[in-house]
C-alpha positions in Angstrom: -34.6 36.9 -64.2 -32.2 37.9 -61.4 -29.3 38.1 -63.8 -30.1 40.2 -66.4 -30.6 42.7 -63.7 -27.0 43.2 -63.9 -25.8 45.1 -67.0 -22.7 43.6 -67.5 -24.3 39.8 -67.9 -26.6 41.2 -70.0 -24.1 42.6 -72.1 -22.3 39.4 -72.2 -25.2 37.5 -73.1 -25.7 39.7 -76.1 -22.8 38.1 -76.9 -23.7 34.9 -77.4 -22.6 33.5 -74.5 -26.2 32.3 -72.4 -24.4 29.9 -69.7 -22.5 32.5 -68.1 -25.5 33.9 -65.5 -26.0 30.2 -64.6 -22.9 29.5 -63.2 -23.6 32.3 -60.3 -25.8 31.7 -57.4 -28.6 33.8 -56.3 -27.9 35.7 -53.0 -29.7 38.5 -50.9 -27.1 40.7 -49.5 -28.3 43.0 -46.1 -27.1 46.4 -45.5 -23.8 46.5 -43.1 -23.1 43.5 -44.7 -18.8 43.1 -45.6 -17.9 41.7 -48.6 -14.6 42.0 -48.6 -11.7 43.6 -46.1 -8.3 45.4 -46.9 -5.4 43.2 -46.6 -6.9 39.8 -47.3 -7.7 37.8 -50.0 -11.1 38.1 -51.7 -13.4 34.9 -51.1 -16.3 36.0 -53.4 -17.1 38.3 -56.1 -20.3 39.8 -56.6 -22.5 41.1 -59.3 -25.4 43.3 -57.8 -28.8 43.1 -59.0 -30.7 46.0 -56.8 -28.2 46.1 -54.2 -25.4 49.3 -53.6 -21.9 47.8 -53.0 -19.8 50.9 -51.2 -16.0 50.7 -51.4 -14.1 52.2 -48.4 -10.6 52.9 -48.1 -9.8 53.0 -44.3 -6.5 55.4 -43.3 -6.1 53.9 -40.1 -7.2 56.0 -36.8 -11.1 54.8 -37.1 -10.8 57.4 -40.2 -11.3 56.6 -43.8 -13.1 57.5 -46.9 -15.9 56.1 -49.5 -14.7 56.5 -52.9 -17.3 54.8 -55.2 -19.9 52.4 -55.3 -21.1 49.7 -57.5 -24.3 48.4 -58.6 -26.2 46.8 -61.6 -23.4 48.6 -64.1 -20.9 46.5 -62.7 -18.8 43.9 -60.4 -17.4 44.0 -57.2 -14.2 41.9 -57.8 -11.6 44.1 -59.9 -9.0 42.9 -57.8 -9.2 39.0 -58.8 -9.8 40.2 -62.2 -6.4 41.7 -62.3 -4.8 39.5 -59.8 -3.9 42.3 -57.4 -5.2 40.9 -54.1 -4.8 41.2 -51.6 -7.4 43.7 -51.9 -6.5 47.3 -50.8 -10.3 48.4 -49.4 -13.2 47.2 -47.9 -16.6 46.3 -49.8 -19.6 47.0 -47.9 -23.3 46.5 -49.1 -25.0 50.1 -48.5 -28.3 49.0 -50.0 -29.8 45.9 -49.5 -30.9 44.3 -52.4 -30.2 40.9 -54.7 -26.7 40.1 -56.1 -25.2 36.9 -58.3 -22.2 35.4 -56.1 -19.2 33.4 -57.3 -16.2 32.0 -55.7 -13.2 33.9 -56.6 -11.5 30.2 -57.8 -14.6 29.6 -60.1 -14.3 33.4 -60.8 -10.9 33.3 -61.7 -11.5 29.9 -63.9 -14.8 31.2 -65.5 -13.1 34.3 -67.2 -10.3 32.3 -67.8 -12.7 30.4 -70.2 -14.9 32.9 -71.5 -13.2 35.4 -73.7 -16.5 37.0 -74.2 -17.1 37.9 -70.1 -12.9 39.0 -69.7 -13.2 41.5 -72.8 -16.6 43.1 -71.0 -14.7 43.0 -67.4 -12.1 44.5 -68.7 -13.8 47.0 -70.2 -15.5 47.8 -67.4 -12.3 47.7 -65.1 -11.3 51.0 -67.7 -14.5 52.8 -67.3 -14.0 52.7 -63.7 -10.7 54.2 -63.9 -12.0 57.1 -65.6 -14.9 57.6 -63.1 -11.9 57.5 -60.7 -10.0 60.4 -62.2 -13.5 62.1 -62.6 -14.3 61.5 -59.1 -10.7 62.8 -57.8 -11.7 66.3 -60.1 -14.9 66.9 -58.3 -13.7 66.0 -55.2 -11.2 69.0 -55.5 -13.0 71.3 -57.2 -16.9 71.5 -57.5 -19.1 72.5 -54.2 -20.6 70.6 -51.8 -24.0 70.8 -53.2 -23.7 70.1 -56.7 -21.8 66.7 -55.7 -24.4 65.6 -53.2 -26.8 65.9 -56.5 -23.9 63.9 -58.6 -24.0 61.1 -56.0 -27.8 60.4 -55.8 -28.5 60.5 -59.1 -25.4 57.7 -59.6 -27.2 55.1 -56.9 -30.4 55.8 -58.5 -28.4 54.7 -62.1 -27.1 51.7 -60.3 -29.8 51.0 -57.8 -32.5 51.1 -60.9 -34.9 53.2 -58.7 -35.6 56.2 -57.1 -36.4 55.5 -53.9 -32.9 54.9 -51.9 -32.4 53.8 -48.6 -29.0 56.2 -48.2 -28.5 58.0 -44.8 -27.0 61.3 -44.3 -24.3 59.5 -42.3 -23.3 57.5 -45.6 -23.7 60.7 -48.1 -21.2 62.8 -45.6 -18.6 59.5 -45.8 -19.0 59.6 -49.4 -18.5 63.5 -49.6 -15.9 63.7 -47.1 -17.9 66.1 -45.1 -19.8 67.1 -41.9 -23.2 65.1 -41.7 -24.9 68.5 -40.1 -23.7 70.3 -43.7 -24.9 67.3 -45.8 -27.8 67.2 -44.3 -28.7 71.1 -45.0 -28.1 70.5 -48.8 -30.6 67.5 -48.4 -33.2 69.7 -46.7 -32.3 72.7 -49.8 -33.1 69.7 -52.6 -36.3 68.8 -50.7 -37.6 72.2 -50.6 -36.7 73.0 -53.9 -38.6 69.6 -55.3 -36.0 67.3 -56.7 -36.3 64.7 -53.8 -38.7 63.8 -51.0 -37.1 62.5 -47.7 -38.3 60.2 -45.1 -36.9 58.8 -42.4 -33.3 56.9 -43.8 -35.1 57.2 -47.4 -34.6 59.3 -49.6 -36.5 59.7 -53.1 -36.2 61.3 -56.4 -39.0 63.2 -57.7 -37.4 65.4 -60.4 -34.5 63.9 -62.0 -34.3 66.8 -64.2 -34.1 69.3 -61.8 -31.3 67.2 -59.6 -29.5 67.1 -63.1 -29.6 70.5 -63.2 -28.2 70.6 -59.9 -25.7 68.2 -60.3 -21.9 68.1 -61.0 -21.3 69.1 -65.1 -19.4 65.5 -65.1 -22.3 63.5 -64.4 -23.9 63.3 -67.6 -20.2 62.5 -69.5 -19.7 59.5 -66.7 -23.5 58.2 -67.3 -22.6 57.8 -71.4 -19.2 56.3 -71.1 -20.8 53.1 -69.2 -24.4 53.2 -71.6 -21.4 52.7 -74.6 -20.5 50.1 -72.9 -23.9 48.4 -72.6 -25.1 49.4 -75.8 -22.1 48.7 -77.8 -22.0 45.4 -80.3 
């Protein structure tokens, strides 16, 4: 079933509470696709199943940033959870995939009613602070390399696969660097055989070695959310 693709529901219905995943619809969201844009007022929020939700923070200029994405570990929505619209970024699906939909009224009326699904959000709303502050760190002091490592092996967590459909272009938006440089530590991971690469594709053929690779912070980051889904 579609909706216990997504970790959070899951967790919820651990909980007891079986009619929340119902009250969602079913939709299939395309790559380019906007969910939501800075300024205005969130219509939807969205629960991805297989799909890679980026969130952008544009700085005016035709310049701006990625700083995080969301997939089966969470919920794009934070801001009508916590009632700070309008929203202060824009929501973009990365990777196509499946996602469970909700009006932000229903949204809003639905957690409301469900003390079970607004202790989990909120939860999650404080695990993704942390990732925040953890993100901020590596931004200012690990190397290029290592975090192009971090950031594949996170969509793979939240995609729930190992082939991604990431381009250079997004990886060097994430990164905040040159796509010529990002794609020269993508061509050092192939050849040393933690991923293969086709064309807009990229997979991942030794986790352990990209691990390996990867930020020191990646591993602490991966645990706080699994507490969160494996916790009673």
């Amino acid at each position: 079933m579609v909706a216990t693709r997504n970790r959070l529901l899951a967790r919820v219905e651990r909980l007891g509470t079986n009619q929340v995943a119902s009250a969602f619809e079913s939709v299939h969201l395309s790559r380019g696709h906007v969910l939501a844009t800075a300024g205005a007022h969130q219509q939807h929020v969205y629960f991805p199943c297989g799909c890679l939700i980026s969130v952008f923070v544009d700085l005016g200029k035709g310049r701006g940033a990625c700083v995080g994405v969301i997939g089966t570990e969470g919920f794009a929505g934070l801001s009508v959870l916590l009632h700070s619209e309008p929203v202060s970024h824009r929501l973009v699906c990365q990777i196509s995939g499946d996602a469970l939909r909700m009006s932000a009224l229903s949204f809003e009326k639905l957690v409301r009613q469900t003390a079970e699904l607004r202790d989990v959000l909120l939860q999650y709303a404080g695990l993704r602070l942390v990732e925040q502050s953890h993100h901020l760190a590596c931004m200012a002091t690990h190397a290029a390399g290592p975090r192009v490592a971090r950031w594949l092996l996170i969509a793979r967590d939240r995609v729930g696969s190992d082939h991604l459909a990431i381009t250079h272009d997004f990886l060097a938006q994430l990164l905040g660097l040159r796509r010529p440089y990002v794609t020269g530590i993508i061509r050092e991971l192939q050849q040393n055989g933690h991923i293969a690469c086709a064309r807009s594709r990229i997979e991942l053929v030794n986790q352990a070695g990209l691990t390996s690779t990867a930020c020191e912070d990646y591993p602490h980051v991966r645990s706080i959310y699994e507490s969160l889904y494996s916790s009673r």
